[in-house]
N, C-alpha and C positions, 0 to 999 in steps of 0.2 A: 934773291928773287927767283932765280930758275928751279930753286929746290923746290921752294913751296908749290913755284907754276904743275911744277914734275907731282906732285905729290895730290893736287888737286885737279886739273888735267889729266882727261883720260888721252893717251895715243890713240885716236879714231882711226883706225885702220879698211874703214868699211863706213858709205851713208847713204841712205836710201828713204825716202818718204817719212823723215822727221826719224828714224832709224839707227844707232850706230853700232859698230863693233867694234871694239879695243882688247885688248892683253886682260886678262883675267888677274887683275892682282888684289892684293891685302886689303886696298880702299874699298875694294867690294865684298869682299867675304862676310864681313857679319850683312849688311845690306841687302845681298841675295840669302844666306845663310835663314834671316826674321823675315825672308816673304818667300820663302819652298813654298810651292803648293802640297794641299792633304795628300794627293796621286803618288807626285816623288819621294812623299815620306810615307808610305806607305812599302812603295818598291822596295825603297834601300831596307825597308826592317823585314820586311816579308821573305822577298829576293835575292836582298844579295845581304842582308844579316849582318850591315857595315855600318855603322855612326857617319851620318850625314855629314856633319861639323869635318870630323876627321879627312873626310874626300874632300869635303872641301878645301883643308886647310893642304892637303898633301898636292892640291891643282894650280894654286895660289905661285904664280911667276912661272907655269910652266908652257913650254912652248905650246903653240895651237891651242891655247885654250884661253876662248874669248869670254865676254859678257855683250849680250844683246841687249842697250840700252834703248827706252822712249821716255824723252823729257828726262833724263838722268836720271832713269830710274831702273834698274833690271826686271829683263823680262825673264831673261834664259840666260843660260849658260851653257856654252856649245863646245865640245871639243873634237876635233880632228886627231886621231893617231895614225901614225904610217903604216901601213902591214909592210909593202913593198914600195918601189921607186912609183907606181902605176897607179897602187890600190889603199884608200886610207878611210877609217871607222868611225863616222861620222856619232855622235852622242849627245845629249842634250837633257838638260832638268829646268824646271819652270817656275814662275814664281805666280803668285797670286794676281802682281801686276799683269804680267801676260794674257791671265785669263781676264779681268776686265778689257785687257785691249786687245784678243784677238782674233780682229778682226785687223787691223792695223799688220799688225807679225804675219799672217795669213798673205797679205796684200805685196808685203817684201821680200816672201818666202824663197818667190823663185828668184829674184836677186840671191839673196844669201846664198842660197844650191851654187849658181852660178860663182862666187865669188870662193865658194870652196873647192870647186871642182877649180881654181885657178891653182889649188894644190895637189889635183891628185884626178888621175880621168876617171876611175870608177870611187865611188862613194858608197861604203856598204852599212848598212844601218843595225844592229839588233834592237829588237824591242819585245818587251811581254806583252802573248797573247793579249790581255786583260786591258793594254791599253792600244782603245778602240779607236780614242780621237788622234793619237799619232799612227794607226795604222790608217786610217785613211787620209790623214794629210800626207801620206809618205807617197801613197799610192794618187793623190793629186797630183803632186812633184814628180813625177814618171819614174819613182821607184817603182819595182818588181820583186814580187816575193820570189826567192829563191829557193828559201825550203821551208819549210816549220819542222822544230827540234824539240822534242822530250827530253828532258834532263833526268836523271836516274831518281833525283829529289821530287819529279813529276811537273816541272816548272816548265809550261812550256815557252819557244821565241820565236819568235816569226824571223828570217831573216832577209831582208833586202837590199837588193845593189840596183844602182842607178850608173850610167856612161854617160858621158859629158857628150851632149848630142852637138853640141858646136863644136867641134876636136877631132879630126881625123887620126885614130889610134894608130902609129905607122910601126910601133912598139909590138902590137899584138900578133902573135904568132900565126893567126888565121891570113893577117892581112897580108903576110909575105909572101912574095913570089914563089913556086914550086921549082926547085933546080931539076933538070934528068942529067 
């Protein structure tokens, strides 16, 4: 009985306003895989010139990399990568269901922010120019653009980092005392 619990049972690691987050595994992959929205597959053939399916299937049990469920159904799929102990690259791809709900995803946004920054005090985002509604959801969530980049391919990304505004940074080198 525990196999199948395991196998149909997501590990809800995260819940918020009918909301969940869990491990990103196998159970999901075709399920988020048949509801990509046009925008994310557009990116990945345009941008980054990569078979959807494939990133997908290469994410499948790897650490920090959730699915954002509503009503069990995927909205997103979010991943966190480390740079450093401090600073982690926060990523995300949508499905169709998201764009019916959200308004919902929107509403537990800054939950989620918060629940990521429980891994990392800065959160740094890249995103294409081109996508308009993640640049200004980023910039709702108290992201900060921090540069905009030309790619040699002419692709350009806006990049944004966000600080965990509940967190006293004692890490950051500004904050420390000056010796004489």
């Amino acid at each position: 009985m525990m196999a199948i619990k395991s196998c149909i049972m997501d590990n809800i690691l995260f819940k918020s306003r009918g909301i969940t987050i869990a491990p990103f595994s196998r159970k999901h992959l075709l399920p988020v895989f048949d509801d990509i929205c046009e925008e994310n597959k557009t990116e990945f053939s345009d941008l980054y010139e990569q078979d959807i399916f494939e990133a997908l299937l290469s994410a499948v049990d790897q650490p920090d990399i959730f699915v954002v469920n509503y009503k069990n159904k995927p909205m997103a799929l979010m991943g966190l990568q480390g740079i450093d102990s401090q600073n982690g690259m926060l990523w995300s791809l949508f499905t169709n269901h998201f764009k019916e709900n959200k308004t919902k995803f929107y509403r537990v946004s800054p939950d989620l922010i918060d629940f990521y920054h429980t891994h990392y005090y800065q959160l740094h985002v890249n995103t294409w120019v081109r996508n308009k509604g993640i640049i200004q959801w980023l910039a709702w969530l108290g992201f900060n653009i921090e540069q905009i980049e030309d790619t040699e391919e002419n692709k350009t990304f806006v990049h944004f980092v966000r600080c965990n505004p509940n967190r006293k940074n004692v890490y950051a080198l500004s904050s420390r005392p000056v010796m004489h």
